[in-house]
C-alpha positions as CSV (number, residue, x, y, z in Angstrom):
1,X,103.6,78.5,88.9
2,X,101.2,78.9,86.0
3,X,100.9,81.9,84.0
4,X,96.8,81.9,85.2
5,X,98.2,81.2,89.2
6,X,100.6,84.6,88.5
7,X,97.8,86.5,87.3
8,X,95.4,85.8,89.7
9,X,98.4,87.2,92.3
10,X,98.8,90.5,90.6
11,X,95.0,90.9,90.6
12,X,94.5,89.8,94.4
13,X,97.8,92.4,94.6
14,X,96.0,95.2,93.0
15,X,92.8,94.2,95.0
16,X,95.1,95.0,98.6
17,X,96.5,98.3,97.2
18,X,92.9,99.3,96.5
19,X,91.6,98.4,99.7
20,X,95.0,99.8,101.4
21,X,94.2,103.5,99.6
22,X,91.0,103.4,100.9
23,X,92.1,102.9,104.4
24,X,94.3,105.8,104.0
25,X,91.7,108.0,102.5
26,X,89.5,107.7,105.3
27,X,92.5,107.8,107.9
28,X,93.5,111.3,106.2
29,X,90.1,112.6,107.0
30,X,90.5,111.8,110.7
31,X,92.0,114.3,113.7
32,X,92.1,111.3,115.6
33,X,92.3,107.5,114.4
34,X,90.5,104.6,115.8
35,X,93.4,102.0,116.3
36,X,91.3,99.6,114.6
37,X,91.9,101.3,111.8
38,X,95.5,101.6,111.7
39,X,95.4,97.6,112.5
40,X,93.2,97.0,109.6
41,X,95.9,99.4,107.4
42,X,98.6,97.5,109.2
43,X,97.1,93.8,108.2
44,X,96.5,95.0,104.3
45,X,100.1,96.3,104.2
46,X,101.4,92.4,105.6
47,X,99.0,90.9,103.0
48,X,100.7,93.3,100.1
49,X,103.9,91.9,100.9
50,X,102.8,88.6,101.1
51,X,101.9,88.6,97.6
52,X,105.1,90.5,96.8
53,X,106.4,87.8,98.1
54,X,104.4,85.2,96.5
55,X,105.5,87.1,93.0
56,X,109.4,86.8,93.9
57,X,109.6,83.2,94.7
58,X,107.8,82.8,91.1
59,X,110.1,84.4,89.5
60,X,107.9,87.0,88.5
61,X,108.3,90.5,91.1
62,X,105.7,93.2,91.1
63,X,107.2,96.2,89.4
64,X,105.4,99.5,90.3
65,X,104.5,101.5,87.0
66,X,103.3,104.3,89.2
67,X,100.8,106.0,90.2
68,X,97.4,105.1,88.6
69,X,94.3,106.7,90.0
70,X,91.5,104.4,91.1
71,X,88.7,103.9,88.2
């Protein structure tokens, strides 16, 4: 895998944890939760490790540096 190919994972990564924080934002606000929404949260989670995934079988695993608030 190319070093652009590698990139282009951790940015569609980043992309998923963004949307995946959102999710949660709005679910934290809710007494109740729609199940659609905890399927949506459910689907971005798979899609996270997908590209976790992706990273490890190119030799190049996504290290959490922490927590970094979103810009």
């Amino acid at each position: 895998m190319t070093a652009d190919e590698i990139e282009d994972l951790n940015r569609a990564r980043a992309a998923l944890a963004r949307q995946r924080n959102a999710i949660a934002r709005r679910l934290s606000g809710l007494d109740v939760a729609p199940i659609s929404m905890a399927e949506d949260l459910t689907r971005t989670l798979l899609a996270i490790e997908a590209v976790d995934r992706a990273l490890v079988d190119a030799g190049q695993p996504h290290i959490d540096i922490g927590h970094r608030p979103d810009a």
